[in-house]
N, C-alpha and C positions, 0 to 999 in steps of 0.2 A: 495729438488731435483727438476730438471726442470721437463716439463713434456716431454720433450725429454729421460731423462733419465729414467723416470718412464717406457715409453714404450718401448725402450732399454733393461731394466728391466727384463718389461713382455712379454717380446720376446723370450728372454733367458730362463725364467722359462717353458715357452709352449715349447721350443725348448728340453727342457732337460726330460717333462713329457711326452711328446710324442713318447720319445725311449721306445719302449719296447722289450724286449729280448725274440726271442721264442726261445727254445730250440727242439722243439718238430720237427718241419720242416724246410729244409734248402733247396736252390736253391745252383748250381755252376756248373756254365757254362749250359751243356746240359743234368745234372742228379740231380735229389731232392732224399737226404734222411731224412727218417723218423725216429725219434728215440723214442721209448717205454721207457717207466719206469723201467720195468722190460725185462726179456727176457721172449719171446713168440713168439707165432704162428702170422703172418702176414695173412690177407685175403682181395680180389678184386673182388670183385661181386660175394663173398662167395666164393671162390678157393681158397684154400690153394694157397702161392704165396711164402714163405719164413716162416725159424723160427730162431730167435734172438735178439737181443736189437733194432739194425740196419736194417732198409730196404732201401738200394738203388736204384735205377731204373734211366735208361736214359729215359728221358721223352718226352713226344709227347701229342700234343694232344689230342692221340686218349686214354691216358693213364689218362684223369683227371676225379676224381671224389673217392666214398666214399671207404677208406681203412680202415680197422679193426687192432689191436691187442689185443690177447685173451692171459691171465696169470691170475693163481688163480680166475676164475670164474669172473674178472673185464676187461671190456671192454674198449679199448680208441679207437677216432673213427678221422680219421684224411680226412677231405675234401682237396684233389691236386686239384688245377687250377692256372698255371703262362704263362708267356711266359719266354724262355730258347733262350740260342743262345752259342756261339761257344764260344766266347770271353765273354761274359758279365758275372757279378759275384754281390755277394750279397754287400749290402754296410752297414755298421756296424753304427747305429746311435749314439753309441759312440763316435766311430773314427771319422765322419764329426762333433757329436760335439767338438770333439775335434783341431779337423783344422778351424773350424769357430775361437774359442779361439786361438788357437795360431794368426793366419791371424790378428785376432783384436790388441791383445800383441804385435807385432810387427808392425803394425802401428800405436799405443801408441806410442812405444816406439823411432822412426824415427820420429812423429811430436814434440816431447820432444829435441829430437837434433836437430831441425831444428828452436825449440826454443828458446833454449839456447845460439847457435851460431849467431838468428841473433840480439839474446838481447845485448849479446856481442859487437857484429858491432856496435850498433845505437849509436848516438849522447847522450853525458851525457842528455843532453838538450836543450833548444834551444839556437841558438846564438844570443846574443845581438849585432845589428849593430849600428855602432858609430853614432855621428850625426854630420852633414853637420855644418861646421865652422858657424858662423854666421857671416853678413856682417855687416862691420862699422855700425855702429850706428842703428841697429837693424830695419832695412827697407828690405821693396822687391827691387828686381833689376827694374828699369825703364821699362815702357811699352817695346817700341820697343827692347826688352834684346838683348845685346851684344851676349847672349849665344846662342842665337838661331838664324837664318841667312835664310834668306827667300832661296827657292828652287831655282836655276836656272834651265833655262829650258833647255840649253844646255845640261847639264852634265848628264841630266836624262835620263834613257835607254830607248829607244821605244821597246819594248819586248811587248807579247801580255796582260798578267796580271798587267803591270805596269802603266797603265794610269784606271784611274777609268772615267765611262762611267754613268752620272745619266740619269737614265730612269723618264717619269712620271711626 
């Protein structure tokens, strides 16, 4: 494995031990409930405040801090402090792992067709280009070669790029 993929890897594995699930307290939108073990008596700076599994409350700042539930003599003791808003909601570390995973699955899966398609296209190979006839009797062409025909200067454009200027 490269070490690209190892860290890829150990990316994933941090990403997936890092969810953890409370049960216990939830945000959404602008109210947290609290949910108890058992059903019981709810308390907020020792007030009775509610009795049942469920506490809900629309929340405020001026609402955070240490809440109680009392059942069979066992206390569970829940510290509130978030920020809340109108529109916002809690985000599930499942489900973003689970969209990271998909995101990645499908472009897997589009660089594999863009693979395959352009493995398809290419050339078996390369091409072999012929080669050049050989002349009679297996010489070069004469200095001054036929093939090649000195410039005139007439026919040559005067455009700005076309004449070369040695500096130096």
């Amino acid at each position: 494995m490269t070490s690209m993929g190892i860290q890829a890897a150990l990316a994933v594995l941090l990403l997936l031990a890092a969810t953890v699930k409370a049960d216990e307290v939830s945000f959404w939108g602008e109210y947290v409930t609290m949910t108890c073990p058992e059903s019981g008596t709810w308390y907020y700076k020792n007030n009775n405040v509610s009795e049942g599994l469920d506490y809900t409350l629309k929340y405020d700042n001026t609402k955070k801090g240490l809440y109680e539930c009392k059942y069979d003599e066992k206390i569970y003791y829940f510290y509130v402090q978030g920020k809340v808003c109108e529109n916002c909601f809690e985000l599930d570390g499942t489900l973003f792992a689970l969209a990271i995973t998909a995101d990645m699955s499908v472009t897997a899966f589009v660089m594999m067709i863009i693979y395959m398609r352009i493995k398809k296209r290419g050339s078996p190979g390369l091409s072999h280009t012929s080669k050049a006839p050989a002349h009679s009797g297996g010489r070069a062409p004469p200095v001054p070669s036929p093939d090649y025909e000195q410039l005139n200067t007439h026919t040559r454009s005067k455009d700005t790029y076309s004449t070369v200027n040695r500096m130096g």
